[in-house]
C-alpha positions in Angstrom: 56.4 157.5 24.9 54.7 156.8 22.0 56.4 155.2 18.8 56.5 157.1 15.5 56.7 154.1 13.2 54.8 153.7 10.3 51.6 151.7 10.2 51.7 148.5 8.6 48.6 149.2 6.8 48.0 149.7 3.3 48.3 153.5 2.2 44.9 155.4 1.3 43.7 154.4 -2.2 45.0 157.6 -4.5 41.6 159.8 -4.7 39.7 160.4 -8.1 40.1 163.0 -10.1 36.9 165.2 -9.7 35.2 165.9 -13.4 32.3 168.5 -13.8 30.0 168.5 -16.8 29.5 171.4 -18.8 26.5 171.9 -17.4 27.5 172.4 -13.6 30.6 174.2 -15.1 27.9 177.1 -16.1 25.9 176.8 -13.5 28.6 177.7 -10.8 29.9 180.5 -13.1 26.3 181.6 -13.1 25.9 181.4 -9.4 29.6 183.3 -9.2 28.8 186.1 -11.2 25.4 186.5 -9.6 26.4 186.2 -5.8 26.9 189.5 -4.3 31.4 190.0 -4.1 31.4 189.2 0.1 29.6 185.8 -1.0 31.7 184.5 -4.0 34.1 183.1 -1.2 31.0 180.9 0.2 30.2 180.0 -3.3 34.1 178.6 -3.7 34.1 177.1 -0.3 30.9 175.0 -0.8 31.6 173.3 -4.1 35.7 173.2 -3.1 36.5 174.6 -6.0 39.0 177.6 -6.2 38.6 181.0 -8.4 41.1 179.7 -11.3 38.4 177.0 -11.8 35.6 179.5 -12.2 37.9 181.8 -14.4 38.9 179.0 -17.0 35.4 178.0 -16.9 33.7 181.8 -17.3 36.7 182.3 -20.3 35.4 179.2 -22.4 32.0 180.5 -21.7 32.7 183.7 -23.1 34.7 182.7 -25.8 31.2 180.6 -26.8 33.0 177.1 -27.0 30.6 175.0 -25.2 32.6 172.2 -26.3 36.1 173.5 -24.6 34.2 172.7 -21.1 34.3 169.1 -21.5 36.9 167.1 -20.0 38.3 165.5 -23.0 40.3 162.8 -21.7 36.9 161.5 -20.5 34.2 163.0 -23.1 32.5 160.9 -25.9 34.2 162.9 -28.1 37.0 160.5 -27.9 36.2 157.2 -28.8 37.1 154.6 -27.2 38.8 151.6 -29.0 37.4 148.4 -29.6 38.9 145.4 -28.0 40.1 144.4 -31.6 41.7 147.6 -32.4 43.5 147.5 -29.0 45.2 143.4 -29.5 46.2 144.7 -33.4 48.3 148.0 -31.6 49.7 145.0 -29.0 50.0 142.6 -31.9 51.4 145.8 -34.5 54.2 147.0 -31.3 55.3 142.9 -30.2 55.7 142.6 -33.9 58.2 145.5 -34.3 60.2 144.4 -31.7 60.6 140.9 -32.7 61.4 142.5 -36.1 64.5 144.6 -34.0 65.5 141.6 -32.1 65.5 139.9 -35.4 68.0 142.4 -36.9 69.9 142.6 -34.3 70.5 138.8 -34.2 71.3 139.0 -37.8 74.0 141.0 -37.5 75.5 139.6 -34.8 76.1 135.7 -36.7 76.9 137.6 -39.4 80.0 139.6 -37.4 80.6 136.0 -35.6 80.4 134.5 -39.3 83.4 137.0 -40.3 85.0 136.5 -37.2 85.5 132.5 -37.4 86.6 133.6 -41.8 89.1 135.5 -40.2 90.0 133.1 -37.6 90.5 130.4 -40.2 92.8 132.4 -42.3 94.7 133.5 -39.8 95.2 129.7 -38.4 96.2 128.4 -42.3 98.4 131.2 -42.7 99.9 130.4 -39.3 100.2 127.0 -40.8 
């Protein structure tokens, strides 16, 4: 009988995201179009890709926006922020929320403030 419990290895690292440049984006949708229609399958099944890829990609062809095809989470297009830049946004966030804590803290000594007042008038009018 064998056992179905879980390996105590680590899990498979998460895979990458695939990217294509806009170059082997046209390409394939070149290849596509021009393979006869019983070979567009073989086309797919070679690059694993599926026809939704090849339709996005023939529609920002067409629509003549080169520039739609790159990935931009990833293109050059997006800068990417110095190593100052990034510690000011740390510096700018921690800053703000010392600010709130601040606040907060200030209002809470001064409630406690009119909370001993209180207490103390209430104890000499007891008196």
């Amino acid at each position: 009988m064998t056992s179905t419990k879980p390996t105590e290895f680590d899990p498979a690292p998460r895979p990458k995201r695939r990217s294509f440049s806009p170059e082997y984006k046209l390409r394939i949708v070149a290849e596509y179009d021009a393979a006869p229609k019983n070979e567009k399958g073989a086309v797919l099944r070679r690059e694993r890709l599926y026809h939704s890829h090849v339709t996005e990609w023939r529609a920002a062809r067409d629509a003549g926006a080169l520039e739609k095809l790159v990935d931009k989470r990833t293109s050059p297009a997006r800068p990417k922020k110095s190593a100052a830049e990034t510690d000011n946004e740390k510096l700018r966030r921690r800053v703000e929320q010392l600010e709130r804590e601040l606040a907060r803290n200030k209002a809470a000594l001064d409630v406690m403030g009119k909370a001993s007042a209180l207490l103390e008038m209430i104890s000499e009018s007891a008196d």
